[in-house]
MOPAC internal coordinates of N, CA, C and O (Angstrom, degrees):
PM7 1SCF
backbone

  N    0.0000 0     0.00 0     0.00 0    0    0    0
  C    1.4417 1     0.00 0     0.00 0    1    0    0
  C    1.5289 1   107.05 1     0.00 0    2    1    0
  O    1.2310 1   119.55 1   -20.41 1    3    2    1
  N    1.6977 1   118.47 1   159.59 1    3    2    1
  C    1.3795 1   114.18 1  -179.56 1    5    3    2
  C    0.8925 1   127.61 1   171.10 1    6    5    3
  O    1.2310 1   107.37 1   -59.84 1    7    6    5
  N    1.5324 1   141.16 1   120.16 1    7    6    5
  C    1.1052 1   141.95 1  -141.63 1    9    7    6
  C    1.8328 1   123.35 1   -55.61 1   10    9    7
  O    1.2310 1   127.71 1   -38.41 1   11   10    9
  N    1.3291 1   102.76 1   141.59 1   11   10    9
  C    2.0133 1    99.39 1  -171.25 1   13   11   10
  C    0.9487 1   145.56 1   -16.24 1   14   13   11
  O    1.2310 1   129.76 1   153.44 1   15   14   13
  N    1.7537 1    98.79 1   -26.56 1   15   14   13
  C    1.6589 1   131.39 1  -159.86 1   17   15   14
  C    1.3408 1   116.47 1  -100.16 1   18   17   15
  O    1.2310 1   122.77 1   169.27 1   19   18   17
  N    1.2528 1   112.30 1   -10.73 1   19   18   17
  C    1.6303 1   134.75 1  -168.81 1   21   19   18
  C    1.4882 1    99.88 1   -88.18 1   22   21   19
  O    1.2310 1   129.33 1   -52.19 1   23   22   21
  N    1.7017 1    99.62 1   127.81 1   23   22   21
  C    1.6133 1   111.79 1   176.50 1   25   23   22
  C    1.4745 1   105.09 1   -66.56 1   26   25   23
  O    1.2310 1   122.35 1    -5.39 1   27   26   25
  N    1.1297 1   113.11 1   174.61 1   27   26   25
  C    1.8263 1   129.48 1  -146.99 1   29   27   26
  C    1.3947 1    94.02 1   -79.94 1   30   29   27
  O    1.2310 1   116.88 1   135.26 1   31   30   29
  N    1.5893 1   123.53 1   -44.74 1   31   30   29
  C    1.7355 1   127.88 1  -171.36 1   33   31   30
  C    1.2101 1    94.63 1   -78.95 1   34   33   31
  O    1.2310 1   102.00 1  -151.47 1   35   34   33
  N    0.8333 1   150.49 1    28.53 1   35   34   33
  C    2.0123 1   144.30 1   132.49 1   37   35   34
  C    1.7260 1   104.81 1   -56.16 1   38   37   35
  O    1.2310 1   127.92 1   152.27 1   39   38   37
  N    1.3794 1   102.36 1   -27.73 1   39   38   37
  C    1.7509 1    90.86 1  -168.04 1   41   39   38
  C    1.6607 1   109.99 1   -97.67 1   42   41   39
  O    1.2310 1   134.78 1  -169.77 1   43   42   41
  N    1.6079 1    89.02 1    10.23 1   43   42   41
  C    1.9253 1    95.80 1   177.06 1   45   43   42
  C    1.5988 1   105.85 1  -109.74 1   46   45   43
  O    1.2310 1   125.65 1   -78.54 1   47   46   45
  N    1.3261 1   106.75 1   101.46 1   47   46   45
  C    1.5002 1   144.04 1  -167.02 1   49   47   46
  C    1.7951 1    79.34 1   -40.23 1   50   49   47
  O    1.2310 1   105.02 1   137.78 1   51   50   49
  N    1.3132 1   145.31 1   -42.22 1   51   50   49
  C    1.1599 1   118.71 1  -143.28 1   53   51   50
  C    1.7091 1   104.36 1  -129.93 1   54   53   51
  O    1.2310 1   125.66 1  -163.40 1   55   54   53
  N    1.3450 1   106.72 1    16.60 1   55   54   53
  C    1.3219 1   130.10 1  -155.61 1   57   55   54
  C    1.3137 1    98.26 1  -124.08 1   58   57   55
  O    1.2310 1   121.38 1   146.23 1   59   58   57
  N    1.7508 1   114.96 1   -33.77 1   59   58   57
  C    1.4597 1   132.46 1  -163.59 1   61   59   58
  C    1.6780 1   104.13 1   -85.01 1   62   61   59
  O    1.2310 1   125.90 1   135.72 1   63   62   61
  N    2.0483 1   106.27 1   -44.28 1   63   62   61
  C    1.3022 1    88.17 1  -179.07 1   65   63   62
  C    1.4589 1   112.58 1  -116.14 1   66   65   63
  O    1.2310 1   125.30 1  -153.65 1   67   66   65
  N    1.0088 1   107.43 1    26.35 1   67   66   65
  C    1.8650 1   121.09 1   146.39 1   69   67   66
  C    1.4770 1   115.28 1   -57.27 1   70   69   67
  O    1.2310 1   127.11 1   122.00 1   71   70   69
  N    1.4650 1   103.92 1   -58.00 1   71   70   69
  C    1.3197 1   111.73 1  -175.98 1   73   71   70
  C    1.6131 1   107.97 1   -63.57 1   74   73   71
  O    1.2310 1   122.34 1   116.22 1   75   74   73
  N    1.4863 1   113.13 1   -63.78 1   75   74   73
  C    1.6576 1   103.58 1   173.43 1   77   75   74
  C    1.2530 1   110.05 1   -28.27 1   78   77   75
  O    1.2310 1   113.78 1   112.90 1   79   78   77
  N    1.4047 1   129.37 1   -67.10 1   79   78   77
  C    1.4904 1   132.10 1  -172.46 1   81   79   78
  C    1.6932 1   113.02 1   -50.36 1   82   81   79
  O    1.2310 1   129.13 1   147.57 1   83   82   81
  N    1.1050 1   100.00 1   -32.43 1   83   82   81
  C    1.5585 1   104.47 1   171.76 1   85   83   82
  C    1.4476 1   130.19 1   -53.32 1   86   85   83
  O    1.2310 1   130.31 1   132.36 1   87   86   85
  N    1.4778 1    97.71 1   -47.64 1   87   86   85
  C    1.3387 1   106.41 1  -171.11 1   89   87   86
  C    1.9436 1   104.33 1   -98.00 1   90   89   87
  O    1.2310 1   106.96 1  -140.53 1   91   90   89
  N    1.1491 1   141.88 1    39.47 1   91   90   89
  C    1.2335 1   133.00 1   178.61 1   93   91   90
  C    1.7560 1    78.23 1  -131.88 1   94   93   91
  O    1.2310 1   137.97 1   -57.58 1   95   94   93
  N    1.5743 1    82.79 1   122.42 1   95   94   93
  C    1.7646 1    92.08 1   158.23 1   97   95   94
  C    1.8254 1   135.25 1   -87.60 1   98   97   95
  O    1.2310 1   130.77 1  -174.19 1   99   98   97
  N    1.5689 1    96.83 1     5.81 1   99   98   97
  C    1.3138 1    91.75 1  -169.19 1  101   99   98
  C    1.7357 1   100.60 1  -109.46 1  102  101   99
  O    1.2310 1   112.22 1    15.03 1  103  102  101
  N    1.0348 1   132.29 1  -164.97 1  103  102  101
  C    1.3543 1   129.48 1  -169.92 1  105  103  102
  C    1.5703 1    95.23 1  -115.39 1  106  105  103
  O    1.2310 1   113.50 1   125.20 1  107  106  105
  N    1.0192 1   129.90 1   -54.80 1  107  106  105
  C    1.8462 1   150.31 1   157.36 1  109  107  106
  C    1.5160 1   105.13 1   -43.18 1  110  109  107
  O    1.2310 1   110.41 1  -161.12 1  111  110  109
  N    1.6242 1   135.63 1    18.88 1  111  110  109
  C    1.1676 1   100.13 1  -177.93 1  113  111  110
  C    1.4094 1    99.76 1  -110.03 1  114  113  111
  O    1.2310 1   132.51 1   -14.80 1  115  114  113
  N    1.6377 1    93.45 1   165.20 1  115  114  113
  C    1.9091 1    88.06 1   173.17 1  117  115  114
  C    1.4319 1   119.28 1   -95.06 1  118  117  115
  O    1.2310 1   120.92 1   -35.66 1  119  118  117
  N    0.9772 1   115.84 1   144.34 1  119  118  117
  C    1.4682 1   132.36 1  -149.18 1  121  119  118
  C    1.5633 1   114.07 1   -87.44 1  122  121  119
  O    1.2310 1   130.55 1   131.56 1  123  122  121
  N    1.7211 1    97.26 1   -48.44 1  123  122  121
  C    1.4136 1    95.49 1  -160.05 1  125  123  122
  C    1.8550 1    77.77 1  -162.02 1  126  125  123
  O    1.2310 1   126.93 1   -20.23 1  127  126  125
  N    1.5307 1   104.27 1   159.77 1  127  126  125
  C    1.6628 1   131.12 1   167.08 1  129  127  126
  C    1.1008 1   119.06 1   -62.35 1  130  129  127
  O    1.2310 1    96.32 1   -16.47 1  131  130  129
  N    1.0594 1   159.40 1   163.53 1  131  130  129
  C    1.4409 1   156.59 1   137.44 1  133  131  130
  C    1.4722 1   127.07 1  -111.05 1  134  133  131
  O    1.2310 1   115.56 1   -58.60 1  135  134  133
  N    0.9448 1   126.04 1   121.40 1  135  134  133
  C    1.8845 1   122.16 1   174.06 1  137  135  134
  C    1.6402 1    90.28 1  -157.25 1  138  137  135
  O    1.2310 1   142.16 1   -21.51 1  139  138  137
  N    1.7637 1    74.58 1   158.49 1  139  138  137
  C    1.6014 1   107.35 1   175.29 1  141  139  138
  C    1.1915 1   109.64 1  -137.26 1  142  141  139
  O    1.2310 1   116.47 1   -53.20 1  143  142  141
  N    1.3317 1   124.31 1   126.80 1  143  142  141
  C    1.4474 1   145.28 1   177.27 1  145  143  142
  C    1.1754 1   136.15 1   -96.58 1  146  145  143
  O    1.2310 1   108.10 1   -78.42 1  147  146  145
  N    1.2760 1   139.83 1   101.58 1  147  146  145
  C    1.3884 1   130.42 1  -177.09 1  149  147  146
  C    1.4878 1   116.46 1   -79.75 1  150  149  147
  O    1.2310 1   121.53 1   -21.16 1  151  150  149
  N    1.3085 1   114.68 1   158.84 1  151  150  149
  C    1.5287 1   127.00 1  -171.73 1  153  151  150
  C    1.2386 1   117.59 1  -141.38 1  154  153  151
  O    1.2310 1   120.87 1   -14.08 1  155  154  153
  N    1.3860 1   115.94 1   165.92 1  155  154  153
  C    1.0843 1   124.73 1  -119.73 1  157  155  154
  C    1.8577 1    90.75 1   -94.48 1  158  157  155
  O    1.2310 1   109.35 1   -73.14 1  159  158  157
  N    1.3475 1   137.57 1   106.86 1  159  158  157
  C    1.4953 1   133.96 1  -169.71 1  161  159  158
  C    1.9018 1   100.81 1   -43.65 1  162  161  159
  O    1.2310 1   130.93 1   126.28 1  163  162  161
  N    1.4409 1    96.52 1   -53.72 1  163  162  161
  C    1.4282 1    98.48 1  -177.50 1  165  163  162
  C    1.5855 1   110.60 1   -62.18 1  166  165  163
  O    1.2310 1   102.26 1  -147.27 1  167  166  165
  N    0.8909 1   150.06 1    32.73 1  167  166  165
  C    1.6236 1   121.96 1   177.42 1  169  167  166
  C    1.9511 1    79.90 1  -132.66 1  170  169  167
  O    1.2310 1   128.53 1   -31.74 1  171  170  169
  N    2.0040 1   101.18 1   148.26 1  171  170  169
  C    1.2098 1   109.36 1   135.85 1  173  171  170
  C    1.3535 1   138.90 1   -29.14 1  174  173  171
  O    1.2310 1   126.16 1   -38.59 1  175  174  173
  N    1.0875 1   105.77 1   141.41 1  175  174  173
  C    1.7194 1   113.74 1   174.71 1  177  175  174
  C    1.6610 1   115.55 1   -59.65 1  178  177  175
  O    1.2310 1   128.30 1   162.53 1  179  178  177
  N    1.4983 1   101.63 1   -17.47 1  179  178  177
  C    1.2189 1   104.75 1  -176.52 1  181  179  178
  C    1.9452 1   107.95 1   -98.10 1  182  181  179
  O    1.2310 1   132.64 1   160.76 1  183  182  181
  N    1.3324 1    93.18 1   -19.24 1  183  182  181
  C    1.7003 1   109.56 1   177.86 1  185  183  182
  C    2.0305 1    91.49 1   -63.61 1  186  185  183
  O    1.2310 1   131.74 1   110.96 1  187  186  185
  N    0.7811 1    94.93 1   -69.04 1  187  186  185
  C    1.5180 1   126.87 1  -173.05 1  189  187  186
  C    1.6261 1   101.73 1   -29.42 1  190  189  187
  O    1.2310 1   119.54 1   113.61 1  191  190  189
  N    1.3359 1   118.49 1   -66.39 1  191  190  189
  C    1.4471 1   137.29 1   176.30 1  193  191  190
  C    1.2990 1    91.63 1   -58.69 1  194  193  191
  O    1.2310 1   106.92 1   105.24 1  195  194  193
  N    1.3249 1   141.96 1   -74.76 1  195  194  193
  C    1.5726 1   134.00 1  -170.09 1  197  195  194
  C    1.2421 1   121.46 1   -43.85 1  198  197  195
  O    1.2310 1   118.97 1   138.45 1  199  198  197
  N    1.6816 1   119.57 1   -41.55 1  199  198  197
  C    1.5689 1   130.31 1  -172.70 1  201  199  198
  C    1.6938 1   102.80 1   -73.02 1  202  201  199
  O    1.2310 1   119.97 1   165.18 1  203  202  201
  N    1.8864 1   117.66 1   -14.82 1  203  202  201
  C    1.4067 1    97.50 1  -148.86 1  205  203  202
  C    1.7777 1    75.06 1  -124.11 1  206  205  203
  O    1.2310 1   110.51 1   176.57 1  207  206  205
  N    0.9011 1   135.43 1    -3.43 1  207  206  205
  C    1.4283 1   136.53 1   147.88 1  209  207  206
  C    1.5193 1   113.76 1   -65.41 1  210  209  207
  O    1.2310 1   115.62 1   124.38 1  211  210  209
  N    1.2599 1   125.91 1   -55.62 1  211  210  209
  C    1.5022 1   117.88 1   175.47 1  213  211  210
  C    1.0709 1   123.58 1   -62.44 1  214  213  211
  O    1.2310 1   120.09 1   142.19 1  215  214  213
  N    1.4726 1   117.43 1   -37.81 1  215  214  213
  C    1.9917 1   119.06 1  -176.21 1  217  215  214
  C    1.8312 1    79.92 1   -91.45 1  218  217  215
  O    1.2310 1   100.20 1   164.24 1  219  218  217
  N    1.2355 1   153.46 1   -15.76 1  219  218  217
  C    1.2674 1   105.09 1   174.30 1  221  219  218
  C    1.6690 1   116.67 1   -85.95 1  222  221  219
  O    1.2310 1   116.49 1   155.19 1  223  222  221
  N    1.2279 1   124.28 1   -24.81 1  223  222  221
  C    1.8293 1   144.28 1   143.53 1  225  223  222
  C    1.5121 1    95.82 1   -24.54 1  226  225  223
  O    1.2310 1   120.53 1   106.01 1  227  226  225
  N    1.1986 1   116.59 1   -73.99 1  227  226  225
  C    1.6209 1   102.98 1  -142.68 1  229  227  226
  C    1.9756 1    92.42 1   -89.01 1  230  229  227
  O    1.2310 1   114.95 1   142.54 1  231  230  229
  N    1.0473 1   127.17 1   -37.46 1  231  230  229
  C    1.1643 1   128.99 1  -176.38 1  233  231  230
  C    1.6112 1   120.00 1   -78.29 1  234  233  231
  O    1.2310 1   117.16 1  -176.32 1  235  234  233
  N    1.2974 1   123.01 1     3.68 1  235  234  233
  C    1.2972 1   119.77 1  -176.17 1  237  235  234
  C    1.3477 1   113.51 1  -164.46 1  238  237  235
  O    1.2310 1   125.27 1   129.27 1  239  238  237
  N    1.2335 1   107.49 1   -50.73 1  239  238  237
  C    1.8220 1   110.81 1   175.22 1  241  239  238
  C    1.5729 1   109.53 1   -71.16 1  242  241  239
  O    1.2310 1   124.62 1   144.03 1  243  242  241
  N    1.3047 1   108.74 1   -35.97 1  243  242  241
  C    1.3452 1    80.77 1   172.59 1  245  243  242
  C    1.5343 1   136.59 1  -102.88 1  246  245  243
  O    1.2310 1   128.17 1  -160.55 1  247  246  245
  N    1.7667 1   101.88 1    19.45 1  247  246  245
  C    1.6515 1   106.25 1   140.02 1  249  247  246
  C    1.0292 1   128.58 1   -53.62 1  250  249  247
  O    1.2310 1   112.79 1   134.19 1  251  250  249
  N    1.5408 1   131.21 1   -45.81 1  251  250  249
  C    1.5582 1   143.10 1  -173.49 1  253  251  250
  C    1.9145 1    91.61 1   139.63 1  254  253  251
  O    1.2310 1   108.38 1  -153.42 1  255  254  253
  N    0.9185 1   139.34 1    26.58 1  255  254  253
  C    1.3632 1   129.16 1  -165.66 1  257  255  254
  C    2.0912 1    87.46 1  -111.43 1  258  257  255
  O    1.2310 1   129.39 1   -30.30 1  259  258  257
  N    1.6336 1    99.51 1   149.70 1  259  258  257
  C    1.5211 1   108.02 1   166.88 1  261  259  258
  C    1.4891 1    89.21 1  -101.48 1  262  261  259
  O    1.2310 1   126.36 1   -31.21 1  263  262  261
  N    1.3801 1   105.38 1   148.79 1  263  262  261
  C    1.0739 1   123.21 1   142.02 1  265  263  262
  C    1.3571 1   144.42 1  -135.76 1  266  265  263
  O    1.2310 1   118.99 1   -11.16 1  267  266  265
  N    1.7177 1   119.53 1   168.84 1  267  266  265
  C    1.4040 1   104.93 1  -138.37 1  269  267  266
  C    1.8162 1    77.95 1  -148.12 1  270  269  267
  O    1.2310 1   120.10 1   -62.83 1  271  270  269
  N    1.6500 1   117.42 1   117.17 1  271  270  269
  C    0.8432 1   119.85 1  -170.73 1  273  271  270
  C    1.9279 1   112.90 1  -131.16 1  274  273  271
  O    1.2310 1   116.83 1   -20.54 1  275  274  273
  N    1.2372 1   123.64 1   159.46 1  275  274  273
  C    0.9760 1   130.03 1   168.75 1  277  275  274
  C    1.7083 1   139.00 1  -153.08 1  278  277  275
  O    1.2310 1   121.69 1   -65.09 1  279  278  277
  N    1.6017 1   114.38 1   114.91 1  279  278  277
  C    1.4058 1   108.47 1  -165.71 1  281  279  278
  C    1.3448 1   118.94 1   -85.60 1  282  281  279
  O    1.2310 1   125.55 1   -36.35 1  283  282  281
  N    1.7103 1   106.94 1   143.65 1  283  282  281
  C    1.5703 1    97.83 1  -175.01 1  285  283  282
  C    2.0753 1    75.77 1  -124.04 1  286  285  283
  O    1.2310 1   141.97 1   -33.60 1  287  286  285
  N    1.7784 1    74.96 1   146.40 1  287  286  285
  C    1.6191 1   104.84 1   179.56 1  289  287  286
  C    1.4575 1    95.00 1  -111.55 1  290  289  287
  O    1.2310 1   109.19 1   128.74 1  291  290  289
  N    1.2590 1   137.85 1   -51.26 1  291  290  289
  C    1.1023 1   140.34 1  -100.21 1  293  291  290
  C    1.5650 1   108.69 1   -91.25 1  294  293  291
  O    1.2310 1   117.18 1  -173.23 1  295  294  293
  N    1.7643 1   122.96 1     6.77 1  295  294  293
  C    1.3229 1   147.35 1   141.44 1  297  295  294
  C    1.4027 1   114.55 1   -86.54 1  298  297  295
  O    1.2310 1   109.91 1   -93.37 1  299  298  297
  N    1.4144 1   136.54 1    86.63 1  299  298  297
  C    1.4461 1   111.58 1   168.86 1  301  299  298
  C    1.0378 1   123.41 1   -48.30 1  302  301  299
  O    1.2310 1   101.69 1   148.47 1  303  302  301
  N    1.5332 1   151.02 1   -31.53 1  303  302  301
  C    1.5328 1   134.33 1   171.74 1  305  303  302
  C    1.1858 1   111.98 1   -85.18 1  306  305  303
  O    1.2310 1   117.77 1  -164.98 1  307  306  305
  N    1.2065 1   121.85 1    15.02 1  307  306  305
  C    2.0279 1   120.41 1   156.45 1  309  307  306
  C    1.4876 1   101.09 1  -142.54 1  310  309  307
  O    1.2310 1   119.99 1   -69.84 1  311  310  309
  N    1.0612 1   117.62 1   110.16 1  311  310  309
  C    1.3268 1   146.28 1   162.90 1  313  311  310
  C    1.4126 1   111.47 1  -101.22 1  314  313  311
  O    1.2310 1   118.60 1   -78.16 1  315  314  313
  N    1.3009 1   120.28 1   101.84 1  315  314  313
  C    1.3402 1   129.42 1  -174.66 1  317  315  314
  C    1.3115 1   123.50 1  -142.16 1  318  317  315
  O    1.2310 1   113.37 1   -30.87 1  319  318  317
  N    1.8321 1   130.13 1   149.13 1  319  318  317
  C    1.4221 1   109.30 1   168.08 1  321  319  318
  C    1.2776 1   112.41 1  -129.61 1  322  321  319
  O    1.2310 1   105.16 1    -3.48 1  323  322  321
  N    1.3769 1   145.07 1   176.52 1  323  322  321
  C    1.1713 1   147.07 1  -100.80 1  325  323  322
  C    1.7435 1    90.97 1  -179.43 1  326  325  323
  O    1.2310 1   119.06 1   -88.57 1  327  326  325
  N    1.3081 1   119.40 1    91.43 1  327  326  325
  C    1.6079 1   135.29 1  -172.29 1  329  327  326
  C    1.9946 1    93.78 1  -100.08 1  330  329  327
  O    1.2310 1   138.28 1   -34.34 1  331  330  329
  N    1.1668 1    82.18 1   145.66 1  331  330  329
  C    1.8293 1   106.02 1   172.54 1  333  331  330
  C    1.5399 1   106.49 1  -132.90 1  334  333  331
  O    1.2310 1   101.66 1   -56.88 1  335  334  333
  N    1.2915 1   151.07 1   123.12 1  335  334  333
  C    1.1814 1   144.66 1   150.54 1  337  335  334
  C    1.3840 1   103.31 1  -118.94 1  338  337  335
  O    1.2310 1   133.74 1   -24.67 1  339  338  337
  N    2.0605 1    91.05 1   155.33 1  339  338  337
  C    1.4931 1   102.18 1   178.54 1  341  339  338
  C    1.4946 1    98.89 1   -71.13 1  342  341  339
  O    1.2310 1   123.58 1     1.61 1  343  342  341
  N    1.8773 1   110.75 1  -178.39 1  343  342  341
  C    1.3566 1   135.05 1   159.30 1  345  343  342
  C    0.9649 1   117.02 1   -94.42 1  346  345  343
  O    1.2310 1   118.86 1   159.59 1  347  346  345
  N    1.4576 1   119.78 1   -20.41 1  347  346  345
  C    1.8674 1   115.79 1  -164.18 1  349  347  346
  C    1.7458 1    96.77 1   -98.31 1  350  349  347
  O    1.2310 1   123.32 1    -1.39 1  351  350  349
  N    1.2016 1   111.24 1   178.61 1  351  350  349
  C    1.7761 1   132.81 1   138.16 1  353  351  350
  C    0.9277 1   131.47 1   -73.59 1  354  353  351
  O    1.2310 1   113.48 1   -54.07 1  355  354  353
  N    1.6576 1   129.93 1   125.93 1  355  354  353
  C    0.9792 1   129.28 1   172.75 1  357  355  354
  C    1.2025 1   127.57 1  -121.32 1  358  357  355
  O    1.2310 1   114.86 1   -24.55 1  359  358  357
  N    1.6420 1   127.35 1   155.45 1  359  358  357
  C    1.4222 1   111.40 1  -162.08 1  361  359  358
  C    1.8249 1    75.55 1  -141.99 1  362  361  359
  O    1.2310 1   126.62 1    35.95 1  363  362  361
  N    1.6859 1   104.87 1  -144.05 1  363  362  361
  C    1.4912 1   114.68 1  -170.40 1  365  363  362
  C    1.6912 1   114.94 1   -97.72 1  366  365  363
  O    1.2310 1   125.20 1   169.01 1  367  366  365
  N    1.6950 1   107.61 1   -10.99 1  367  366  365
  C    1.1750 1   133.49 1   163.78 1  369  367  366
  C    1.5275 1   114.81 1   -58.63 1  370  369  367
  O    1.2310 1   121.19 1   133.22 1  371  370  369
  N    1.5122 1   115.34 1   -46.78 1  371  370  369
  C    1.2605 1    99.00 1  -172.39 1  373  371  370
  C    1.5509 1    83.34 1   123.74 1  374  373  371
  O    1.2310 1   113.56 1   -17.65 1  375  374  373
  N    1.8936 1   129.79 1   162.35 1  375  374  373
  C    1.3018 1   128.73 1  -148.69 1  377  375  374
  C    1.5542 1    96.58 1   -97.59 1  378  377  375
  O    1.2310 1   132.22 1   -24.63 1  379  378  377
  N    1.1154 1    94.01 1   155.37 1  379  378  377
  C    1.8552 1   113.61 1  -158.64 1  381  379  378
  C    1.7698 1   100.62 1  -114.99 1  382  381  379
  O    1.2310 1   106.51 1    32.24 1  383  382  381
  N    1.3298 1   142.69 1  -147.76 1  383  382  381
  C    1.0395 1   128.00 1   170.14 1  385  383  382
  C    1.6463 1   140.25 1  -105.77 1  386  385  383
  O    1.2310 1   119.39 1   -42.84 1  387  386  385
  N    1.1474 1   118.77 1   137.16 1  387  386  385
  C    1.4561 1   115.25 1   174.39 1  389  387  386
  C    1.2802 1   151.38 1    30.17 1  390  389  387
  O    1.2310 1   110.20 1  -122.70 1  391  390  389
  N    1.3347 1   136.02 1    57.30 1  391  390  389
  C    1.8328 1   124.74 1  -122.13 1  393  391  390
  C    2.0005 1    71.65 1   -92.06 1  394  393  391
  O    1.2310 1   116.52 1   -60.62 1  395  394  393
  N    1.4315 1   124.23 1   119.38 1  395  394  393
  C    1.3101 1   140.85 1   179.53 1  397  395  394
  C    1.5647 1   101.38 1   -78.49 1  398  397  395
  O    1.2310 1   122.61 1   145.89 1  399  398  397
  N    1.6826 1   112.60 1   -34.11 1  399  398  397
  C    1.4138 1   110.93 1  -164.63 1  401  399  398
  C    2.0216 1   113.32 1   -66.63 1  402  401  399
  O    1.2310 1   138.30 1   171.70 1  403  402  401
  N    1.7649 1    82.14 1    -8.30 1  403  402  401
  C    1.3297 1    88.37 1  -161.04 1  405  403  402
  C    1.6327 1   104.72 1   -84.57 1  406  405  403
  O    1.2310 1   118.32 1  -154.77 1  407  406  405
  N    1.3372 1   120.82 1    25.23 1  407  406  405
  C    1.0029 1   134.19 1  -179.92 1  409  407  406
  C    1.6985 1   131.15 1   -99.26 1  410  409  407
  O    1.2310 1   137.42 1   151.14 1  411  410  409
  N    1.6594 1    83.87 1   -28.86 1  411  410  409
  C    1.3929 1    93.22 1   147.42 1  413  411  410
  C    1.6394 1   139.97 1     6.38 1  414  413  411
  O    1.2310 1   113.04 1  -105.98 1  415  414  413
  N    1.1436 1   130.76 1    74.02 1  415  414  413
  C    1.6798 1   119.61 1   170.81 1  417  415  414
  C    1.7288 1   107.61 1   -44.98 1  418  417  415
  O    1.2310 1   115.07 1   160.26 1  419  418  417
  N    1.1155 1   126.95 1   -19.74 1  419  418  417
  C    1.5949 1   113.50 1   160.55 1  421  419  418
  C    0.8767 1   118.40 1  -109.38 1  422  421  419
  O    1.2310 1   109.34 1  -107.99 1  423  422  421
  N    1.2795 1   137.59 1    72.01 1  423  422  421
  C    1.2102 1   133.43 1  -173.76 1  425  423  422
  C    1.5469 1    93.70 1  -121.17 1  426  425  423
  O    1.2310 1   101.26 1   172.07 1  427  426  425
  N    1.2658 1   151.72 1    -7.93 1  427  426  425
  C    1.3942 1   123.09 1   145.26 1  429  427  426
  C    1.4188 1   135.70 1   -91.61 1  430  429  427
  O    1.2310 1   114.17 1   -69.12 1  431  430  429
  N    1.1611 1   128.63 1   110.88 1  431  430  429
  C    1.3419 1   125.24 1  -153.13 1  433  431  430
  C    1.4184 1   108.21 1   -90.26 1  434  433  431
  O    1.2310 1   127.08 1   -36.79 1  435  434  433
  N    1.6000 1   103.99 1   143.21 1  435  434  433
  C    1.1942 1   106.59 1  -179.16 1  437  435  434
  C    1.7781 1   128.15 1   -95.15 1  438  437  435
  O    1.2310 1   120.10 1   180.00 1  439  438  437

């Protein structure tokens, strides 16, 4: 997922974090976020996809962050997914610099 402004190869999983890697000049930098989310045992797979499309929209993409997500089923009593977001800004140029605010300890709202 990723904000309006983001060129089309953001949505090529291997194209997307090539480019992150591209643009950090240091060898030590961090690249991308990490979290893992658990879900809800009771909801459809299709419940599931809807709940983790909206909190990733309202909670990250629409800071300026891409994100790059993936669901694992493959335990029925842990149903969970596994979020990646960039660090930088991105527009139609290609990623710009560092949004720091996004560093925030509150930055997911409840």
């Amino acid at each position: 997922m990723a904000p309006p402004a983001a060129p089309d190869w953001v949505f090529e999983r291997q194209t997307l974090w090539n480019q992150v890697e591209a643009a950090e000049q240091r060898q030590d930098s961090q690249l991308a976020r990490d979290f893992d989310f658990a879900l809800p045992v009771e909801l459809t797979p299709s419940e599931r996809l809807m709940l983790i499309q909206g909190f990733v929209q309202e909670q990250f993409v629409d800071r300026g962050m891409i994100a790059d997500y993936s669901i694992h089923a493959d335990k029925p009593a842990n149903p969970h997914f596994h979020l990646m977001t960039t660090m930088r800004t991105i527009d139609a140029e290609g990623f710009g610099l560092k949004a720091r605010d996004w560093n925030d300890k509150d930055l997911l709202q409840a």
